[in-house]
C-alpha positions as CSV (number, residue, x, y, z in Angstrom):
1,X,-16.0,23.5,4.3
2,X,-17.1,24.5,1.1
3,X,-14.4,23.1,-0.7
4,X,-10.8,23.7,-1.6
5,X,-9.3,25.3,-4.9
6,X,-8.3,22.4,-7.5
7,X,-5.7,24.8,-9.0
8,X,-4.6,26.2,-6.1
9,X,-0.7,27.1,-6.3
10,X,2.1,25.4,-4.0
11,X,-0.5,23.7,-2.2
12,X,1.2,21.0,-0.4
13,X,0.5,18.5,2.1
14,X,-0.4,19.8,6.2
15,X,1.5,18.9,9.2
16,X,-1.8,17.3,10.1
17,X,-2.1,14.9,7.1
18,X,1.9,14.1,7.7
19,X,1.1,12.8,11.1
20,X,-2.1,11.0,9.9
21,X,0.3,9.0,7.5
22,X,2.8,7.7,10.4
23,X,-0.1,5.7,11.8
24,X,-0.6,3.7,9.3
25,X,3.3,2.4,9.8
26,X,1.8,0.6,12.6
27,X,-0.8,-1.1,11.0
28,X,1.9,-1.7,8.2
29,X,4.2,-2.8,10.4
30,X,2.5,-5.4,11.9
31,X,0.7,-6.8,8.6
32,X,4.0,-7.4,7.7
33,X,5.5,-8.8,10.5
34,X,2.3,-11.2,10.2
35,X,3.1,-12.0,6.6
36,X,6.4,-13.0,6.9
37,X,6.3,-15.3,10.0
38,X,3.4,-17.2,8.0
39,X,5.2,-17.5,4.7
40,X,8.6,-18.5,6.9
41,X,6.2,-21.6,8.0
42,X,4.9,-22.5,4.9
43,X,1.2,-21.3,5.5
44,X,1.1,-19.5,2.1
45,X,-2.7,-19.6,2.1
46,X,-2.9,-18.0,5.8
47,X,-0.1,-14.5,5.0
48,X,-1.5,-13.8,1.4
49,X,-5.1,-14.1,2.9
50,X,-4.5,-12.4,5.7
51,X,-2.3,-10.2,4.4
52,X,-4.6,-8.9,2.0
53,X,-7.4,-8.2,4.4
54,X,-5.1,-6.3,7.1
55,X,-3.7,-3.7,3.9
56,X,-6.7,-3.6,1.9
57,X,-8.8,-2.2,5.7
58,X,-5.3,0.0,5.8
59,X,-5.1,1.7,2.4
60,X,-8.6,1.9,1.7
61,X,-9.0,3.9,4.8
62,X,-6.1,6.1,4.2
63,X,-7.3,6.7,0.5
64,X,-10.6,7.9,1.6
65,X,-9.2,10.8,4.3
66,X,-6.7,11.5,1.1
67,X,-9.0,12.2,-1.4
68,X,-11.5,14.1,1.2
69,X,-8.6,16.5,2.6
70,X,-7.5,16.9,-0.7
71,X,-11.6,18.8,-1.4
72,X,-12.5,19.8,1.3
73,X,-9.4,20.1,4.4
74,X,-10.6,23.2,6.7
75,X,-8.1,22.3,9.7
76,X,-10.3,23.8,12.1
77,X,-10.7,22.3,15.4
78,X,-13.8,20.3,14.1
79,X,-12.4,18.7,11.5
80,X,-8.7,18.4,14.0
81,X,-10.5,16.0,16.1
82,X,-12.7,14.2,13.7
83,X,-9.1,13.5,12.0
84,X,-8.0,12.4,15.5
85,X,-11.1,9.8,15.7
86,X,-10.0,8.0,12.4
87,X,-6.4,8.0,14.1
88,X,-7.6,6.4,16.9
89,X,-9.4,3.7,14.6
90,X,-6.5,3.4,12.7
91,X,-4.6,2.0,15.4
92,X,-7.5,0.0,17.2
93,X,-7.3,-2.0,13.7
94,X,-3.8,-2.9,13.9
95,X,-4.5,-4.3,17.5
96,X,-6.8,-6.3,15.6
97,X,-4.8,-7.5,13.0
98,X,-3.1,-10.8,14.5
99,X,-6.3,-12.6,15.2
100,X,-7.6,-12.6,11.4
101,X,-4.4,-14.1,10.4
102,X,-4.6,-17.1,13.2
103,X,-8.3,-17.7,12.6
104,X,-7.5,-18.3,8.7
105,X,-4.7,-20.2,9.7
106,X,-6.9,-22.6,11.9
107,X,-9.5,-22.3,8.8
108,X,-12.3,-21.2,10.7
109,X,-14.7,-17.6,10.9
110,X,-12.3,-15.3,10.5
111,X,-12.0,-12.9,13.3
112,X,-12.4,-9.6,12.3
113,X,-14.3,-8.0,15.5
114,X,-11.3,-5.9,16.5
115,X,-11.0,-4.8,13.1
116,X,-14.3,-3.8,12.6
117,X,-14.7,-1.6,15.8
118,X,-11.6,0.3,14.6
119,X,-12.8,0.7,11.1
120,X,-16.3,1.7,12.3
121,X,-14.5,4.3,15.0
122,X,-12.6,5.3,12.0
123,X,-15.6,5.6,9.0
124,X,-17.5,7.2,11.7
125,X,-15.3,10.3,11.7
126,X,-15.3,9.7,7.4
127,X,-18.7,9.9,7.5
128,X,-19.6,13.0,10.0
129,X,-16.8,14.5,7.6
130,X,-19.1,14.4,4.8
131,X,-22.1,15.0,6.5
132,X,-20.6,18.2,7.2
133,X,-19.2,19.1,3.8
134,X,-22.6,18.5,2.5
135,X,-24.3,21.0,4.7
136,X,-22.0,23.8,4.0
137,X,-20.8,22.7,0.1
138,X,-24.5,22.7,-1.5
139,X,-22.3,22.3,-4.8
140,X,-21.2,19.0,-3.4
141,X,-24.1,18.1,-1.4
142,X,-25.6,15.4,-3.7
143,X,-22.2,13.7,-4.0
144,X,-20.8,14.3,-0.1
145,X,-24.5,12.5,0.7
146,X,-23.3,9.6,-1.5
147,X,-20.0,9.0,0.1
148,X,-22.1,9.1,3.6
149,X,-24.3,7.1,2.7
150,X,-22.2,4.3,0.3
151,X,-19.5,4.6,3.1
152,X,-22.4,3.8,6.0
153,X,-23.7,1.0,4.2
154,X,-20.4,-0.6,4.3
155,X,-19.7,-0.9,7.6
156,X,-23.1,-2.7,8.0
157,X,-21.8,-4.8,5.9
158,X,-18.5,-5.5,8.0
159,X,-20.8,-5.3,10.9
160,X,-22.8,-8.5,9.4
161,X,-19.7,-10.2,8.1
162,X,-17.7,-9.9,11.4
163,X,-20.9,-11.3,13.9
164,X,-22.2,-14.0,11.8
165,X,-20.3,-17.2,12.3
166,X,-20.2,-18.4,8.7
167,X,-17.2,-20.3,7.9
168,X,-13.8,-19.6,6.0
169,X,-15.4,-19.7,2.5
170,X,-18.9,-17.8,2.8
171,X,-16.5,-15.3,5.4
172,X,-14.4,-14.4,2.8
173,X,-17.3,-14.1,0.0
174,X,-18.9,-11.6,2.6
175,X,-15.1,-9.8,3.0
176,X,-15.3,-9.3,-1.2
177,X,-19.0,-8.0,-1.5
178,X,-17.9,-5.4,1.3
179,X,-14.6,-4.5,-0.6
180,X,-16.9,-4.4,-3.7
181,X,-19.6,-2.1,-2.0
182,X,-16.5,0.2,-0.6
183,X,-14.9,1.2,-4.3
184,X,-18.5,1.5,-5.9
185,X,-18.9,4.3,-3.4
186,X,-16.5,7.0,-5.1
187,X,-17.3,5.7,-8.4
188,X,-20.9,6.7,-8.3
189,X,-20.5,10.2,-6.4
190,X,-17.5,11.1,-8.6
191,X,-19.4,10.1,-11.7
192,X,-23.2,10.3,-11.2
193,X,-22.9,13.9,-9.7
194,X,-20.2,17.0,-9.3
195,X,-16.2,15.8,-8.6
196,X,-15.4,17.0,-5.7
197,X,-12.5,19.7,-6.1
198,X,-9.8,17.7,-5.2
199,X,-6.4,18.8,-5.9
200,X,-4.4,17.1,-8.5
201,X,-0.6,18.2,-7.4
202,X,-1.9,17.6,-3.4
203,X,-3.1,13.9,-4.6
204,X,-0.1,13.4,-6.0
205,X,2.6,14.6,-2.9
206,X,0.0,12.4,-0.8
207,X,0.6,9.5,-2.7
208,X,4.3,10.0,-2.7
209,X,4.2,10.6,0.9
210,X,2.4,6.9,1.8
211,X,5.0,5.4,-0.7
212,X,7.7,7.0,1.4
213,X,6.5,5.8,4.9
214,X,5.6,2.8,3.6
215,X,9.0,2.0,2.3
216,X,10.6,3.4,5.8
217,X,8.5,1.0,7.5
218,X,10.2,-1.8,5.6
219,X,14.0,-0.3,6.6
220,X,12.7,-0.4,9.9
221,X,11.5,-4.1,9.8
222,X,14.6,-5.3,8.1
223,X,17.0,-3.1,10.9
224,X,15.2,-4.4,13.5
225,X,15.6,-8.5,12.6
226,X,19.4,-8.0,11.4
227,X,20.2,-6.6,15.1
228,X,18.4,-9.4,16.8
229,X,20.3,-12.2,14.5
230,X,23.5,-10.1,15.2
231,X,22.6,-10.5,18.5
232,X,22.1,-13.8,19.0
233,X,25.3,-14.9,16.5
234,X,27.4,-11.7,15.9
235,X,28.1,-9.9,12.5
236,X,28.4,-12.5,9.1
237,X,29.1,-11.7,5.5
238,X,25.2,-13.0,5.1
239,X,23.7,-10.5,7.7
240,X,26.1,-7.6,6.1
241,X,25.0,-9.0,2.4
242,X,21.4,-9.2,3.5
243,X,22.0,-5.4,5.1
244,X,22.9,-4.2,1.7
245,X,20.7,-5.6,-0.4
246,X,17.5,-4.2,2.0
247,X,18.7,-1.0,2.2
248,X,20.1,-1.1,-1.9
249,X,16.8,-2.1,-3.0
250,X,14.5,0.1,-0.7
251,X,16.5,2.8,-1.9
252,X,16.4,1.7,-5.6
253,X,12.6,1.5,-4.9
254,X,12.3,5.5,-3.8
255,X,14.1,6.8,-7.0
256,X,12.6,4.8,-9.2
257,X,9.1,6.0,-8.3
258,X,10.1,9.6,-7.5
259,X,12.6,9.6,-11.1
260,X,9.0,8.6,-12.6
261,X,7.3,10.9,-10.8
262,X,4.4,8.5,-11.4
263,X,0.7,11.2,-10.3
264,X,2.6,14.2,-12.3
265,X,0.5,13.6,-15.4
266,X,-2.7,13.4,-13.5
267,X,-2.9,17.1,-13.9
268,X,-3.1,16.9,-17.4
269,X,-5.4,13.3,-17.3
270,X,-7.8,14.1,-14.0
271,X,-10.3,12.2,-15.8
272,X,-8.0,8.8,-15.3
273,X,-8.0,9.4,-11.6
274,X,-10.2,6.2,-10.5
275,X,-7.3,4.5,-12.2
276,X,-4.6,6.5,-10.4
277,X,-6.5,5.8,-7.2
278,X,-7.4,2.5,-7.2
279,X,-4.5,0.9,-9.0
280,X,-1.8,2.6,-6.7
281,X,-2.9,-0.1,-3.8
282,X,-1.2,-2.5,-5.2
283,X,2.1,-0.7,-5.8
284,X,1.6,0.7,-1.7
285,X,0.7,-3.1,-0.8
286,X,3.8,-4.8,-2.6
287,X,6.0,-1.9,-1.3
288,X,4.8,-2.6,1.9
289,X,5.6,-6.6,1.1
290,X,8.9,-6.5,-0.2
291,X,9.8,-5.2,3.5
292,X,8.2,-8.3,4.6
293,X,10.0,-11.0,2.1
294,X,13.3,-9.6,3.3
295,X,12.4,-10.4,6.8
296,X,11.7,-13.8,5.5
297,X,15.1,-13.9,4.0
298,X,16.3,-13.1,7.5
299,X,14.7,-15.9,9.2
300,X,15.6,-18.4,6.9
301,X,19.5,-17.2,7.3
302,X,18.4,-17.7,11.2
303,X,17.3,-20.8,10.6
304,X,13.6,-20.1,11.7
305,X,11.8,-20.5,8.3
306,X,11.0,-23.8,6.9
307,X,10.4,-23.8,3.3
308,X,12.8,-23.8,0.2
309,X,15.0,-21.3,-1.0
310,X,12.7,-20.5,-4.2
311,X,9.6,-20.2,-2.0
312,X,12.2,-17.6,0.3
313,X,13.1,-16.0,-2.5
314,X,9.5,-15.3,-4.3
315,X,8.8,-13.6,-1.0
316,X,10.9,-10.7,-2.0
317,X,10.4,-11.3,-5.8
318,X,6.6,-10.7,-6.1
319,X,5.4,-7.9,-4.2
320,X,8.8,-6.5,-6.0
321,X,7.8,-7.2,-9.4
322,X,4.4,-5.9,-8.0
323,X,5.9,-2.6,-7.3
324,X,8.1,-1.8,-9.8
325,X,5.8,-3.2,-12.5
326,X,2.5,-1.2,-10.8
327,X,5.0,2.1,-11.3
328,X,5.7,1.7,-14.4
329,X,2.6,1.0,-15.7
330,X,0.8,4.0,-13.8
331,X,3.3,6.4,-14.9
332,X,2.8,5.4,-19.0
333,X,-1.2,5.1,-18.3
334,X,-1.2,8.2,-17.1
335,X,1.3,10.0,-19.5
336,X,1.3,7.9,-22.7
337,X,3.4,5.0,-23.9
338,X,6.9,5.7,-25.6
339,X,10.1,4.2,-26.7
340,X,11.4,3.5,-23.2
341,X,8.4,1.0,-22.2
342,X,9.5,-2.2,-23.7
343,X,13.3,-1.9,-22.0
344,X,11.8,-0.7,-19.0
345,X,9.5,-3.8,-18.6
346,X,12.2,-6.1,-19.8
347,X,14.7,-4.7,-17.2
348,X,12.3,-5.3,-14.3
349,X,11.3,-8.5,-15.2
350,X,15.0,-9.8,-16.3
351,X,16.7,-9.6,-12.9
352,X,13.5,-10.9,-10.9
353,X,13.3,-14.3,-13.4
354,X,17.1,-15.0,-13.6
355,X,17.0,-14.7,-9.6
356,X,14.3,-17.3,-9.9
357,X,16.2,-19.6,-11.8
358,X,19.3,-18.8,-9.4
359,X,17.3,-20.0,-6.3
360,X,15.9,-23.0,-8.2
361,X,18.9,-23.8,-9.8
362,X,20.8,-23.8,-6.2
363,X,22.9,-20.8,-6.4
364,X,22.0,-19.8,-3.0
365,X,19.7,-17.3,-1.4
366,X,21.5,-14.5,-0.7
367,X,22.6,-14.6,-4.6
368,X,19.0,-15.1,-5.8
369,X,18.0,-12.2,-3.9
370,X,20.7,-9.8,-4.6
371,X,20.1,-10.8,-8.1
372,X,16.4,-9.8,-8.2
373,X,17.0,-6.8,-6.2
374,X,18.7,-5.6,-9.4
375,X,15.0,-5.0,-10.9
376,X,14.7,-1.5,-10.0
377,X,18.3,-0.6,-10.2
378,X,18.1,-1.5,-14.2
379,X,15.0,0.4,-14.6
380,X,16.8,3.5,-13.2
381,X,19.8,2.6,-15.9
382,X,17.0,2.3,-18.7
383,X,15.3,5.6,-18.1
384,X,19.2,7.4,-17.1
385,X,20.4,6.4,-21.0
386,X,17.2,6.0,-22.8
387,X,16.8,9.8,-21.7
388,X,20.0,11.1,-23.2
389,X,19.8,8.8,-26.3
390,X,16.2,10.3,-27.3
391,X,14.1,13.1,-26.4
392,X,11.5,11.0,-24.1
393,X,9.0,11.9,-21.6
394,X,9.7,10.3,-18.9
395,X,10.0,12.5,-15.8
């Protein structure tokens, strides 16, 4: 482990790291679930909360064993079941997911024990990864003994947050300093001593990779509540509208990151990784979302949501705009503004504010929604013409 080639050729994501990703569609999966039955019942303060907890524990982990694979992956057998521990935690968390949402909901210490025991099973494996690394990567060792120790003095921190009984307020304040001590960690080891040799082309099929699954889990969410209102009323033009639309816009979704190809300039910019690394949560998290606002659509068709039609519709709307505006951004950050910015940005934003004024103006949902799905199909239509007409960057 004394740490990967940066500019290694073809060097493309293991079957190991694959696997490693399909756990977090659990955790995903139920975060979502969990975020749309709360917004369907009008407890907006309860699924955004919660919601943001149960993703942030999610990414944050999965960034972490990204970024170290990427430096320092041996797949020996050590580092096999070390990856197998952090798998292990990974699902423990999602067990523990539905209690933090119901204990913000009743507004009281929010219950993150089961969380925490997963995400100290987890870092435990993070952090005998880079003990090891520093013991047989002296190049490294001053920065492998930061993550250790940064990563280590987190979890006390969780540890502390999730046994003292404070309430809601001084809970959350707790949940931030902990988030806060968790991104200082790679900031100061990547900064105050050597990078690690991470690989820019291996970050960047990684990232792709999350955004994939991540998006599948959505499909998967959606499927699953169209066949249950199908079964309990039969086929519809709303459920086969709804159907198309989910599957339009997921799809919409994958080619407008991957036409993009939003990390390809990181291997001319490594030093605007931090950037990359930390501002490509909240395109994951509002990928993840959008998955969940169309299962709110699908309740409210079922008649098991009770809140307006605008409120049903912003579910989709934001963590879309979140998405397609978080791409966008990251890929001209990253490779340099040009002509095709301004349309871009107006194309996403067009479709997901005249969908607004749809739902409020009573149009109807489906409409509204269809109509703000369109965000990421214009972008595409932007970046297709904008292309031909001039001799752009983009991808």
């Amino acid at each position: 482990m004394s740490g990967r080639d940066p500019s290694e050729e073809d060097r493309a994501a293991s079957s190991l790291e694959v696997f490693y990703d399909l756990v977090f569609v659990v955790a995903f999966s139920i975060a979502g679930v969990q975020l749309a039955e709360y917004l369907a019942d009008g407890h907006y303060r309860t699924a955004i909360i919660g919601y943001g907890i149960a993703t942030f524990a999610s990414v944050w982990a999965w960034i972490n064993f990204a970024w170290f694979s990427s430096a320092f992956d041996t797949d020996d057998w050590v580092y096999r079941l070390l990856t197998l521990l952090q798998m292990i935690g990974v699902a423990i968390i999602a067990i523990g997911l539905p209690p933090v949402f119901s204990s913000i909901d009743a507004n009281a210490h929010v219950d993150l024990a089961v969380v925490v025991i997963g995400y100290l099973v987890m870092r435990a494996g993070m952090i005998v990864q880079w003990l090891r690394a520093a013991v047989q990567a002296p190049d490294y060792r001053a920065t492998c003994l930061t993550y250790a120790v940064m990563t280590a003095v987190a979890q006390v921190g969780w540890v502390v947050v999730a046994i003292v009984p404070l309430t809601l307020a001084p809970t959350l304040i707790g949940i931030a300093a902990c988030m806060v001590v968790e991104l200082l960690g790679p900031a100061i080891a990547e900064t105050r001593f050597a990078r690690t040799p991470w690989h820019p082309g291996h970050i960047v099929e990684r990232y792709s990779t999350l955004v994939v699954i991540t998006l599948g889990e959505g499909v998967v969410g959606t499927v699953a509540v169209l066949q249950a209102m199908i079964g309990r009323s039969g086929w519809s033009v709303e459920t086969a509208v709804l159907g198309l639309a989910a599957m339009g816009v997921t799809f919409a979704m994958w080619w407008l990151y991957f036409r993009l190809d939003v990390g390809r300039p990181l291997a001319q910019h490594p030093e605007k990784c931090f950037v990359f690394g930390y501002g490509s949560m909240p395109v994951v998290i509002g990928c993840a979302a959008v998955g969940a606002g169309l299962h709110v659509v699908a309740l409210w068709l079922d008649g098991e949501a009770h809140v307006s039609v605008a409120a049903v519709y912003g579910a989709v709307a934001i963590p879309l705009a979140l998405f397609c505006l978080g791409a966008v951004g990251m890929y001209y950050y990253l490779a340099g503004v040009d002509a095709l910015l301004v349309p871009m940005l107006v194309a996403v934003a067009v479709p997901l504010v005249v969908g607004g004024l749809m739902a409020i103006g009573g149009a109807g949902l489906l409409s509204s929604v269809v109509a703000g799905c369109l965000a990421p199909v214009l972008a595409l239509l932007v970046i297709a013409f904008g292309s031909r007409r001039s001799d752009t960057p983009v991808a």
